[in-house]
C-alpha positions as CSV (number, residue, x, y, z in Angstrom):
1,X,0.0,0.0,0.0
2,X,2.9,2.2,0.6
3,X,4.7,1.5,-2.1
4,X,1.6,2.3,-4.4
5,X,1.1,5.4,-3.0
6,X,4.8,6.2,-3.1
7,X,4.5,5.4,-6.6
8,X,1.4,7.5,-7.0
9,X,3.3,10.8,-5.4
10,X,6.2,10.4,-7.9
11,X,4.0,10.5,-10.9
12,X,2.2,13.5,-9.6
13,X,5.2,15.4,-9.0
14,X,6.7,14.4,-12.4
15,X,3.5,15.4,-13.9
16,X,3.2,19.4,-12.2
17,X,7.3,19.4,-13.5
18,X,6.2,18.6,-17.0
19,X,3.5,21.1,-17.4
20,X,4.3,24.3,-19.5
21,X,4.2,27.3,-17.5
22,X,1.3,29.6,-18.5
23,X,1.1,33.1,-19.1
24,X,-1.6,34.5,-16.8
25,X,-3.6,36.9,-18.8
26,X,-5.4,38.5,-16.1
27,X,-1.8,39.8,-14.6
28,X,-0.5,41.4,-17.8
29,X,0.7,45.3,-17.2
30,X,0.9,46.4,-21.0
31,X,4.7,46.9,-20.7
32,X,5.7,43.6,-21.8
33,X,7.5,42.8,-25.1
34,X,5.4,40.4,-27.2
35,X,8.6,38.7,-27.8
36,X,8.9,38.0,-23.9
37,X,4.9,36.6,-23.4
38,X,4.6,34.7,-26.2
39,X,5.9,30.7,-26.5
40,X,7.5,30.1,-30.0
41,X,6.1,26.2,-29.6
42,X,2.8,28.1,-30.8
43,X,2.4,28.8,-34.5
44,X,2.0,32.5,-34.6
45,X,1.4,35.0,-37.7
46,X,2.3,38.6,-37.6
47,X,1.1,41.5,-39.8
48,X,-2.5,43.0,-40.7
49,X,-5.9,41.9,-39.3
50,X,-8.3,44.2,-40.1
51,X,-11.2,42.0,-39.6
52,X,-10.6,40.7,-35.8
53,X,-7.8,43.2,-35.0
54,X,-7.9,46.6,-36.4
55,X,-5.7,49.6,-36.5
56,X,-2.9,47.6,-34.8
57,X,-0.2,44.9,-35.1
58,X,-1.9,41.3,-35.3
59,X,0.5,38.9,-33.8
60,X,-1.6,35.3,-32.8
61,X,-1.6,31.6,-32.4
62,X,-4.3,28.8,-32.8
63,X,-4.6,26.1,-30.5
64,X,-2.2,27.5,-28.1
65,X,-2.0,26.3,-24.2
66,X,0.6,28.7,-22.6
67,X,-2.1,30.8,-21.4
68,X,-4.5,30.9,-18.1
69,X,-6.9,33.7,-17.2
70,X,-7.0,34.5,-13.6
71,X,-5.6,31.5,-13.2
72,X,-8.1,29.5,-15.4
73,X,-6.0,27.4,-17.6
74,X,-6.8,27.7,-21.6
75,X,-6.4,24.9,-23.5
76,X,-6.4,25.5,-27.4
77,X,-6.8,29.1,-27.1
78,X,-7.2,31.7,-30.0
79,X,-5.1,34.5,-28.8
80,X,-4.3,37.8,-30.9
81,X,-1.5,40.5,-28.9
82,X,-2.0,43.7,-30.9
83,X,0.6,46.3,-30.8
84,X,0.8,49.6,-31.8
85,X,1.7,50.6,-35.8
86,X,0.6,54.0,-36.9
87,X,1.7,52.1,-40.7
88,X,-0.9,49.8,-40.2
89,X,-3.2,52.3,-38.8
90,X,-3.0,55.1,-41.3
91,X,-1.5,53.3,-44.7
92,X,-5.1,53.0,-46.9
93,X,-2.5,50.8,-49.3
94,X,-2.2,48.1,-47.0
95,X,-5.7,47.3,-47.5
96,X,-7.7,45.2,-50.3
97,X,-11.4,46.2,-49.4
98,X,-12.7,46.0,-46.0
99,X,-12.2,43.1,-45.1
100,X,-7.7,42.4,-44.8
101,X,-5.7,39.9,-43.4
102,X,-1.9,39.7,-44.4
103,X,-0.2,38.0,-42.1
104,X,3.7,36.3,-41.9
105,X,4.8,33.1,-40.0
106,X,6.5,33.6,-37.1
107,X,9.3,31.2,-36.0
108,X,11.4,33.1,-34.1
109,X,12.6,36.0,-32.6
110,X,14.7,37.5,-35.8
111,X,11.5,36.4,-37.7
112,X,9.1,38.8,-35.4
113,X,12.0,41.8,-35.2
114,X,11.5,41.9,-38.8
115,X,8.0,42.4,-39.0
116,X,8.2,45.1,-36.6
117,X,10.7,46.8,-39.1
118,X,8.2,46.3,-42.4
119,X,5.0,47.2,-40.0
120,X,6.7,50.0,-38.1
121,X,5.5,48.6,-35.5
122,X,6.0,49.0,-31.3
123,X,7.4,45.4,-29.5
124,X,5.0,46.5,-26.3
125,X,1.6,44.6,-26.1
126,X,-1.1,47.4,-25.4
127,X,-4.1,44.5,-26.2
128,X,-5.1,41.2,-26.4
129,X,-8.1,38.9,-27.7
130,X,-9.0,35.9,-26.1
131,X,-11.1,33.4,-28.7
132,X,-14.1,31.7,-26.4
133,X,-15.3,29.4,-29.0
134,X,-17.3,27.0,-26.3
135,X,-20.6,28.1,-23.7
136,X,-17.9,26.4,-20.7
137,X,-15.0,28.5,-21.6
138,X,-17.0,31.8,-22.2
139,X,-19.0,31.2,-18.5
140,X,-15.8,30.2,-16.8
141,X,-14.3,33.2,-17.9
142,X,-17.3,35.2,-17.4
143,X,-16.5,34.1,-13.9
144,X,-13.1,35.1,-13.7
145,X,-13.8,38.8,-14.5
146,X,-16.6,39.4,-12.1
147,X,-14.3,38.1,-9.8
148,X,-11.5,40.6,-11.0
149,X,-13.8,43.9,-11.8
150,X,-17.2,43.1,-10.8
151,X,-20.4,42.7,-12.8
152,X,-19.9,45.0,-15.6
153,X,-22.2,47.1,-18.0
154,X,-24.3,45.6,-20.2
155,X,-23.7,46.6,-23.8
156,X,-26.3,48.3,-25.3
157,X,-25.0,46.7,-29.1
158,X,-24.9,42.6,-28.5
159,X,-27.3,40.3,-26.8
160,X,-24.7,39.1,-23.9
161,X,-22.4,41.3,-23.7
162,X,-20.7,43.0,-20.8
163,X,-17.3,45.7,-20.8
164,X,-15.8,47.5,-17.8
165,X,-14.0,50.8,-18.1
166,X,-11.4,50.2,-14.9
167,X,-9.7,53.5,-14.3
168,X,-7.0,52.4,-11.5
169,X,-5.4,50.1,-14.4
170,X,-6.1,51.6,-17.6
171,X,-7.9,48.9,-19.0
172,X,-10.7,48.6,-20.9
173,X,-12.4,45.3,-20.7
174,X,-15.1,43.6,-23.3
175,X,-17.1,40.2,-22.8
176,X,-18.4,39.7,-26.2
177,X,-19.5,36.0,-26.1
178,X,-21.5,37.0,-29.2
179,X,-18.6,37.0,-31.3
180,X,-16.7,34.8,-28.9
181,X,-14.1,37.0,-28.1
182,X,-12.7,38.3,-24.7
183,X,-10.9,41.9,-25.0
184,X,-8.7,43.4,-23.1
185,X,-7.0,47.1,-24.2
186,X,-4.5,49.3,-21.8
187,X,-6.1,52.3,-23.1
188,X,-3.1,55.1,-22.2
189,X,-2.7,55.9,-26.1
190,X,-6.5,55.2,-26.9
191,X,-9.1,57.3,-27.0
192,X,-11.1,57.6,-23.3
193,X,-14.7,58.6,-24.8
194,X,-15.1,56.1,-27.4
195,X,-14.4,52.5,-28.4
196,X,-15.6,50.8,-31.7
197,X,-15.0,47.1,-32.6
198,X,-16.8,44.8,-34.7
199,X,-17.4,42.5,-31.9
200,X,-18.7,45.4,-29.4
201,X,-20.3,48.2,-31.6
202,X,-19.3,51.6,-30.2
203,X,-19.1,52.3,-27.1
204,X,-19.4,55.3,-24.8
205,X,-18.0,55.8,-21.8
206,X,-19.3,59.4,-21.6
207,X,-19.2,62.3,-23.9
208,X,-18.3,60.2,-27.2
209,X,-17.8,62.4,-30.2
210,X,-18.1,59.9,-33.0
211,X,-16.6,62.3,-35.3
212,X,-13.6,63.3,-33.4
213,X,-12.8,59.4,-32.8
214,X,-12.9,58.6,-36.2
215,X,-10.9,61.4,-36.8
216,X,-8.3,60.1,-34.2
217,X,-8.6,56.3,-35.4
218,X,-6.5,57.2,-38.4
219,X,-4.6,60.6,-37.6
220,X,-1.1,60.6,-38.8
């Protein structure tokens, strides 16, 4: 009896050695490098996503499990970082139609330095998107931030979804289980009156000049 439960210890030890360490979402500051959160394991793709990721650097992975929220581990997570590239943000040439995505493979380190040179792009993360793609992971996580921020405001645009506007940390926070995405945005270089993505409609979080922000979305 000893000895099986001897044996039992060891593989559970061995096991929690094995696991990959996770990224925690949740604890994220919006100084990091991309190059120092993400896990080159993961197949990423860097460049232009206007349809999920907008006005920014796209870097993301498919099926990735280096990530938790709030200490809710993600397994096969969609995950975009965006970082900031007034290229990408004000080049109209970049673009075939509404609807873009032109996007490298990502190996490495000297891969990703590249792209920041051809995108004139920033190596801090100031956003990320979380894919939800299942009714578990968006409830669990739906969990996780009422826990972290509270219960949120209900957004006036989508059937169930919920964003926070948290002032102490500079984060603006969207639930959009609609279009299964969880979004999280330091917003020290956004614009504090408005937001507008697909997967949120615009939002205002008081005095929102539509005109001015749209002005400020693409000013050089």
């Amino acid at each position: 009896m000893i000895k099986n439960l001897s044996l039992l210890l060891i593989c559970t030890l061995l096991l929690a050695c094995n696991e990959k360490q996770r990224v925690d979402l949740a604890q994220l500051t919006f100084t990091e490098k991309a190059s120092d959160v993400i896990n080159y394991d993961d197949r990423y793709a860097g460049g232009v996503n206007n349809v999920d990721a907008p006005y920014s650097f796209a870097l993301q992975a498919s099926h990735s499990s280096s990530f938790s929220f709030n200490g809710l581990k993600i397994d096969s997570a969609e995950i975009i970082f965006q970082l900031r590239s007034d290229k990408i943000r004000t080049d109209t040439s970049l673009y075939q139609g509404t609807a873009t995505v032109n996007q490298e493979h990502v190996a490495n380190a000297p891969e990703l330095r590249k792209l920041y040179v051809k995108f004139q792009s920033d190596s801090v993360i100031y956003a990320y998107r979380l894919g939800l793609k299942t009714k578990t992971l968006q409830s669990a996580v739906l969990k996780e931030l009422i826990k972290l921020y509270g219960p949120g405001t209900k957004n006036p645009n989508t059937d169930n979804g919920l964003y926070w506007n948290v002032k102490a940390r500079h984060l603006f926070v969207f639930y959009a289980p609609d279009y299964h995405w969880l979004i999280v945005a330091n917003n020290t270089h956004l614009y504090k009156n408005c937001f507008w993505d697909s997967s949120t409609g615009n939002i205002d979080f008081g005095g929102c000049d539509i005109k001015a922000y749209q002005k400020f979305l693409t000013a050089k």
